[in-house]
C-alpha positions as CSV (number, residue, x, y, z in Angstrom):
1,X,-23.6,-19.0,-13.4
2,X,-25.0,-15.4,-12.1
3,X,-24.3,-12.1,-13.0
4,X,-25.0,-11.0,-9.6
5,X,-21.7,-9.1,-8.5
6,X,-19.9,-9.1,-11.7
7,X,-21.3,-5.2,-12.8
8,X,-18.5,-3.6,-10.2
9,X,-15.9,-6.7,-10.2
10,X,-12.4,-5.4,-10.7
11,X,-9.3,-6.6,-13.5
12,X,-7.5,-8.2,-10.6
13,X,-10.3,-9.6,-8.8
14,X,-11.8,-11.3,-12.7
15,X,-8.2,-12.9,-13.7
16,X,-7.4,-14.4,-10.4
17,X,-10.9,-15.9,-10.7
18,X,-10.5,-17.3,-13.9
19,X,-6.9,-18.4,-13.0
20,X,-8.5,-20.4,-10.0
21,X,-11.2,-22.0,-11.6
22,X,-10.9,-25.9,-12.2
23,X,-13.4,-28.1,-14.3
24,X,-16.8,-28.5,-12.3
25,X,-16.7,-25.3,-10.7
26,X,-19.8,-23.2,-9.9
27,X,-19.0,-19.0,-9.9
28,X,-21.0,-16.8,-8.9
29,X,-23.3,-18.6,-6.9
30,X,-25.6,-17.0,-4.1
31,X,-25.2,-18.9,-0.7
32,X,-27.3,-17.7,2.5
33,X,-27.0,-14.3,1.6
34,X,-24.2,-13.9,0.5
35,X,-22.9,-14.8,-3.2
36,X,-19.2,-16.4,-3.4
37,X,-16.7,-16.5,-6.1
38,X,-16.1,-20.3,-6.6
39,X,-17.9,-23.1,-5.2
40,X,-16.0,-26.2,-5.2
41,X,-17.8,-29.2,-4.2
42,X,-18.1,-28.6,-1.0
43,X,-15.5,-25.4,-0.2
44,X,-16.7,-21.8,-0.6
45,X,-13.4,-19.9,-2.3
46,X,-13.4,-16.0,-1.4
47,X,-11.1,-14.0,-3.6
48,X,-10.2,-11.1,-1.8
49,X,-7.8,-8.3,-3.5
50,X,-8.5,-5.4,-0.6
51,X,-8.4,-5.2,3.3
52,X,-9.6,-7.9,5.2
53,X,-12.2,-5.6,7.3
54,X,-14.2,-5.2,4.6
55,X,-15.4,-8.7,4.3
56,X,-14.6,-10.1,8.0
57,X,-18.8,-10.4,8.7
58,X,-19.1,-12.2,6.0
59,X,-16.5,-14.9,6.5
60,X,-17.3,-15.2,10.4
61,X,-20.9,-16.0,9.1
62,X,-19.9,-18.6,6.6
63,X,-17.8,-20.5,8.3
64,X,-20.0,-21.1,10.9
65,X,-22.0,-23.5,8.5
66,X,-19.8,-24.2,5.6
67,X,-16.1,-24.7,4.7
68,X,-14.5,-21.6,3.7
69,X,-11.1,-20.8,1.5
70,X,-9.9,-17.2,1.7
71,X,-8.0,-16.5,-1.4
72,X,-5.1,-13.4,-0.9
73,X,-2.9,-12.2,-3.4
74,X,0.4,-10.6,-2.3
75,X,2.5,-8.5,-5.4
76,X,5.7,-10.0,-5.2
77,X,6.9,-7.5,-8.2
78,X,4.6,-4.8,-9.3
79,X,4.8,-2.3,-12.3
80,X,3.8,0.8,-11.9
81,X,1.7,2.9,-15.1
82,X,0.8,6.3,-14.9
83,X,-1.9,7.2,-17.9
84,X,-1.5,10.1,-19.8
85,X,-3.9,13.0,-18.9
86,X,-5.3,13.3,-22.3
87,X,-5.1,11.0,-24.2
88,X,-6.1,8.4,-21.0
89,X,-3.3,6.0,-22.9
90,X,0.0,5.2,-21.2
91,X,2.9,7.8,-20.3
92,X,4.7,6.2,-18.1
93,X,5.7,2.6,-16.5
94,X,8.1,1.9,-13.9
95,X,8.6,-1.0,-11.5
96,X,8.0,-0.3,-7.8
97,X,10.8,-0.3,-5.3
98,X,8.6,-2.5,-3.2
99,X,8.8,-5.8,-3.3
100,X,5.6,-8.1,-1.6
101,X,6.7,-10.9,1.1
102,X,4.3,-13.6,2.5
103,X,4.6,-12.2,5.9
104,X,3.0,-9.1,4.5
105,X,-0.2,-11.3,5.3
106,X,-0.6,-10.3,8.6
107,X,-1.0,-7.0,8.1
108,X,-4.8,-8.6,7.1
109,X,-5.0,-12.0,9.2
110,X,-5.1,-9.2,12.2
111,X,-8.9,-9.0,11.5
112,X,-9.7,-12.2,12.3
113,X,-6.6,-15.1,13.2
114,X,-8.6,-16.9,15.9
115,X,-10.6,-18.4,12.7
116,X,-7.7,-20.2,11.7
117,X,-8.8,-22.8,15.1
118,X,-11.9,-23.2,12.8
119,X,-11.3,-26.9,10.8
120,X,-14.4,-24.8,8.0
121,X,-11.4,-22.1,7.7
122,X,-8.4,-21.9,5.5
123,X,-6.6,-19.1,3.6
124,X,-4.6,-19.4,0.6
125,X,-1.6,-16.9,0.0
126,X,-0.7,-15.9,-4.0
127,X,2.2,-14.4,-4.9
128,X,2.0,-12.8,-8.0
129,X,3.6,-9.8,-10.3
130,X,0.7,-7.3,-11.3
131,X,0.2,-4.2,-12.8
132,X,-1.0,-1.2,-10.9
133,X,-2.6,1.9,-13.2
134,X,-3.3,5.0,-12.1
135,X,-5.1,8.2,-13.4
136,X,-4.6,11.9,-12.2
137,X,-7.4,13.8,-10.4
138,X,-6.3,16.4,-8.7
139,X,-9.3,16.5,-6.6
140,X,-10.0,13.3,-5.5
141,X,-6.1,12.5,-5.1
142,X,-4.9,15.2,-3.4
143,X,-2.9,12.9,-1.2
144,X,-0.7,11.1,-3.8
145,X,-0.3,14.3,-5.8
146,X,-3.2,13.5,-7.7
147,X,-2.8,10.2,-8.8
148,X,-5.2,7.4,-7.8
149,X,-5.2,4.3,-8.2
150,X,-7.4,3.3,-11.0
151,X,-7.2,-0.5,-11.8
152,X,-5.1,-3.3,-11.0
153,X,-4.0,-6.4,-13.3
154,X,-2.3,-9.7,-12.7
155,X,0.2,-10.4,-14.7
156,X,1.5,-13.8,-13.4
157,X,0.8,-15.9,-10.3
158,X,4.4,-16.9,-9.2
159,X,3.4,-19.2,-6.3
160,X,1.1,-20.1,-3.6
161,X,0.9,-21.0,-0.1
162,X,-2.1,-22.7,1.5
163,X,-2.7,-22.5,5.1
164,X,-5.4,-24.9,6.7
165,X,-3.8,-25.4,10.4
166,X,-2.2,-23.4,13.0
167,X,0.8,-25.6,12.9
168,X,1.0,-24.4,8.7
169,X,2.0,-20.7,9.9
170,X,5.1,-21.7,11.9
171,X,7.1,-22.0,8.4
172,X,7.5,-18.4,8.5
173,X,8.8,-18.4,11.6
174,X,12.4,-17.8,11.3
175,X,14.5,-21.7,12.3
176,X,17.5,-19.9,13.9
177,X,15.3,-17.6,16.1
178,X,15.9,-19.2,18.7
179,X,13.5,-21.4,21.7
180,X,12.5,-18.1,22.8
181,X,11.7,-14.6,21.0
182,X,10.1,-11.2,21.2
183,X,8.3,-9.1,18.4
184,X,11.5,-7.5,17.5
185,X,13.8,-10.4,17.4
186,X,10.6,-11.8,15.2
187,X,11.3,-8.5,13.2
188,X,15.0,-8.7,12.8
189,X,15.0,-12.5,11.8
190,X,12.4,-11.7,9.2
191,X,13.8,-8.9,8.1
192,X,10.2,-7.2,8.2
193,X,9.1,-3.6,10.2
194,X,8.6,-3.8,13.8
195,X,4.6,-2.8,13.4
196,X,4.5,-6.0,11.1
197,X,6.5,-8.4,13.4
198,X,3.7,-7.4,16.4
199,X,0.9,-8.4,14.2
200,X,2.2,-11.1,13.1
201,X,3.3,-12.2,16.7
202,X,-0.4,-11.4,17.5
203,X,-1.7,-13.4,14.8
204,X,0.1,-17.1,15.8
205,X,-0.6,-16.1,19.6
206,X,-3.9,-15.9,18.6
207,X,-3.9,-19.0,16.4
208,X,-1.8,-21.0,19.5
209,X,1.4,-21.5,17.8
210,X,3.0,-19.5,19.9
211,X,2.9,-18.5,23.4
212,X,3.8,-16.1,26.0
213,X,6.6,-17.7,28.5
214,X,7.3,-14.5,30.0
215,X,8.9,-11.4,29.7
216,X,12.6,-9.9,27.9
217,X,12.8,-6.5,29.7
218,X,9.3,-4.8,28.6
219,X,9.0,-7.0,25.5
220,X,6.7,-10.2,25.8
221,X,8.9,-13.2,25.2
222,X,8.0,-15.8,22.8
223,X,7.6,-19.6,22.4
224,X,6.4,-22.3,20.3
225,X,4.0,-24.4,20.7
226,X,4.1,-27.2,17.9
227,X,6.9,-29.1,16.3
């Protein structure tokens, strides 16, 4: 095991490691250039607890010559704790009004979907409750009124969805959409945002399980490819 990346690892990141980990394991371990979370056997596991830009060079490289798992955790119920000014202990804790969904993947899997055609590619989904604290400074925070967002901390995985196939995705498609859909039928059968419905639409175009049959209007209709 390496210390290599650990100096600047985050709460979130060092639970959902440790709850990952099975018997036989390697962490930490340098690969090409690159050093990766878990190494199991032969699979390379990637936690990732921010946006998926930030690490889409690195996974486009890896799977090239090695078997990839993209680990993605999605806050299903989060608490919200705002630390006193100070004292730096706790103030207050509420639980945000927002509530995670598995679609909310796609707001990420926009940076790089076509890898899901890659057999060295997969991408397993955690929901989980967490804990998100943040610190006021007025300066640096000026957008959220001054609070930032200092750490975050798992505080349960609740489950998980692993995605190795195209034809894996089309369980969040909606069964009573219909043989033929647009982005905002997608939306209103989801019961997710327009903006979100269009990425995700773009995402299983992208992987081929769906395609374009045509046109609703100006709205690009909708099929789907596998059974």
């Amino acid at each position: 095991m390496s210390d290599i990346g650990l100096l600047n690892e985050k709460p979130l990141h060092s639970s959902l490691k440790k709850w990952y980990l099975r018997p036989g394991d390697l962490v930490e371990v340098r690969v090409d250039k690159y050093i990766i979370d878990i190494v199991r056997d032969d699979v390379l596991i990637e936690i990732q607890t921010c946006s998926f830009p930030s690490i889409k060079s690195k996974v486009i490289d890896l799977v090239k010559s090695h078997k990839l798992r993209l680990v993605y955790p999605i806050a299903m119920e989060k608490w919200i704790i705002k630390l006193d000014q100070k004292t730096g202990g706790e103030s207050q804790r509420r639980r945000s009004p927002r509530k995670g969904r598995i679609t909310d993947i796609f707001g990420e899997m926009v940076s790089f979907p076509q890898l899901m055609t890659d057999s060295n590619f997969s991408i397993e989904v955690l929901l989980i409750r967490e804990e998100e604290i943040r610190r006021f400074d007025e300066k640096r925070n000026w957008r959220r009124k001054g609070w930032g967002i200092e750490e975050r901390r798992l505080l349960e995985v609740l489950d998980r969805k692993l995605f190795e196939r195209p034809e894996d995705w089309q369980d969040l498609i909606p069964e009573d959409i219909g043989e033929s859909f647009t982005a905002k039928e997608l939306a209103k059968t989801t019961g997710i945002e327009k903006p979100l419905a269009q990425k995700m639409a773009y995402c299983l175009r992208e992987m081929g399980t769906i395609v374009p049959t045509g046109k609703r209007g100006r709205a690009v209709l909708y099929i789907q490819t596998v059974a």
